[in-house]
C-alpha positions, 0 to 999 in steps of 0.5 A: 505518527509522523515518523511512522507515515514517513516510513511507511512511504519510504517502503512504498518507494521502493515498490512504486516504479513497478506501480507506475510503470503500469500506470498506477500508484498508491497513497497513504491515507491514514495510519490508525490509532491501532497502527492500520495503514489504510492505502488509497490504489490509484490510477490503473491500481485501483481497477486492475483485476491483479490489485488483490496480489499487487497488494499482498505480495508487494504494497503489505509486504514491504510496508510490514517489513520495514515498519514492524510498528504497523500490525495490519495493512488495507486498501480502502479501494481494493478490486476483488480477484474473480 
């Protein structure tokens, strides 16, 4: 699992500039036994109205991308669109 986290957070970096230039982040807090990545969104992340696509088009994508092990991707803070 060790390996695995440490890709998963390679993919995160390469979207995280875009996170923390609006004064976001976001932080691995686990990968499941059935390879789900749970994401913690921080700072303006997780109370941003646009965090549902941020997640989706961006965090999701690049860690299913470059790590074909993970199955799924979730948010355990995600914001609701409205």
């Amino acid at each position: 699992m060790e390996n695995l986290i440490e890709k998963v957070e390679t993919a995160l970096n390469s979207v995280r500039p875009y996170l923390q230039t609006d004064g976001g982040n976001v932080r691995v807090v686990e990968i499941t036994e059935d390879f789900t990545v749970m994401l913690e969104l921080l700072g303006a992340c997780g109370t941003c109205p646009m965090s549902s696509m941020t997640f989706k088009a961006g965090l999701e994508e690049a860690i299913l991308k470059a790590v074909p092990e993970i199955k799924k991707v979730e948010a355990i803070n995600l914001v609701p669109a409205f």
